[in-house]
C-alpha positions as CSV (number, residue, x, y, z in Angstrom):
1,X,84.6,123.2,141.2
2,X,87.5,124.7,142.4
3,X,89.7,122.7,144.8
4,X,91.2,124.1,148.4
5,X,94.4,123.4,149.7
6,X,92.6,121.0,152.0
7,X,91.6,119.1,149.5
8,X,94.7,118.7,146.7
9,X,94.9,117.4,143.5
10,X,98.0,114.9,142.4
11,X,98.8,113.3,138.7
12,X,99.6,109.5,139.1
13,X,100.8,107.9,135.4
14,X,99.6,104.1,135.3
15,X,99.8,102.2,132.0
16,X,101.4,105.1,130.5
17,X,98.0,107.5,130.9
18,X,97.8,110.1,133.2
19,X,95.2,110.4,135.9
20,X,94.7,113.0,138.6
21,X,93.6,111.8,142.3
22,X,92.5,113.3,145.1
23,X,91.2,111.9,149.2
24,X,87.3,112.0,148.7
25,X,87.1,111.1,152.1
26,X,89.1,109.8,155.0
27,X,88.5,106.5,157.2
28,X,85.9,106.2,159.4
29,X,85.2,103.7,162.6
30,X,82.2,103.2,164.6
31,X,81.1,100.3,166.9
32,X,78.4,99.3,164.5
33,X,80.3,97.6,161.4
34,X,77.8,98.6,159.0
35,X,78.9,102.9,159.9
36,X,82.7,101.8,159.2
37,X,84.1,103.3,156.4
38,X,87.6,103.2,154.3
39,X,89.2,105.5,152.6
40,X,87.7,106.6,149.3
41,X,89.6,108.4,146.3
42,X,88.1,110.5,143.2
43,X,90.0,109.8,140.3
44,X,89.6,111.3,136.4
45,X,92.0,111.1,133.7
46,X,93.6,114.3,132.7
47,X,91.9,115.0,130.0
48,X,88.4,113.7,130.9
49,X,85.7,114.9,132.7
50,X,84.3,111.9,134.3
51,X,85.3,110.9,137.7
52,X,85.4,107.5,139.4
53,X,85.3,106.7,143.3
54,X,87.3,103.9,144.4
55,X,86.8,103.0,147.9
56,X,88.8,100.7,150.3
57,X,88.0,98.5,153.4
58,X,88.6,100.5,156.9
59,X,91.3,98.3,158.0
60,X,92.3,98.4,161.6
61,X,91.0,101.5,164.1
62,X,93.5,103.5,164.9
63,X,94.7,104.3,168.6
64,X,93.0,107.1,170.3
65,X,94.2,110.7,169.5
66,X,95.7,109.4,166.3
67,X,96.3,112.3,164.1
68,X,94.1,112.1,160.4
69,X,95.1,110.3,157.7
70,X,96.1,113.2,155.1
71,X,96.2,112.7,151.9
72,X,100.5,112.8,151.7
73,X,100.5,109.8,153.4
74,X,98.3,107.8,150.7
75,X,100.8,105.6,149.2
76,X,101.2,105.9,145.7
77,X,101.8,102.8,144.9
78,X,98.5,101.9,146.1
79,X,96.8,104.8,144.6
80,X,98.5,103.5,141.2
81,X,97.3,99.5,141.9
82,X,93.6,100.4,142.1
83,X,93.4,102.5,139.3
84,X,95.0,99.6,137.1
85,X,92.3,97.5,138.8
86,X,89.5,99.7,138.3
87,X,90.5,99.8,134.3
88,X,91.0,96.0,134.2
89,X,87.3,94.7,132.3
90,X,85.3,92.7,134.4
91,X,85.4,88.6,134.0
92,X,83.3,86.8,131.9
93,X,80.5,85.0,133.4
């Protein structure tokens, strides 16, 4: 699937691999907590064709007439941290 300059692609190296990223979808309040949603990124590595969805918590709402988040604004070093956390292996039980 082709991607739109709405919707860009960026390379991120963690652990010395290198994955690209790109906004799956942006926050999104509501007065009923179970509609709020975070932020969610698709991530695959370079070279693979599977794709993994990491979502995050909706933190605060913004004030009203707050632009959109956009997906410059992501911090990459938190883009980078759940990666690594999504590759860590689970506990054991």
């Amino acid at each position: 699937m082709a991607r739109t300059k709405l919707n860009p692609e960026f390379e991120i190296e963690v652990d010395g691999e290198t994955y690209v990223w790109r906004l799956q979808r942006t926050p999104h309040w509501s007065k009923d907590p179970t509609e709020r949603h975070g932020m969610a990124i698709a991530v695959h590595h370079v070279e693979g064709k599977r794709e993994v969805v990491i979502e995050f918590p909706p933190g605060e709402q913004p004030r009203y007439g707050a632009p959109q988040l956009k997906t410059e604004q992501v911090p990459r070093k938190l883009v980078a941290t759940a990666i690594a956390s999504a590759l860590e292996p689970a506990g054991s039980p």
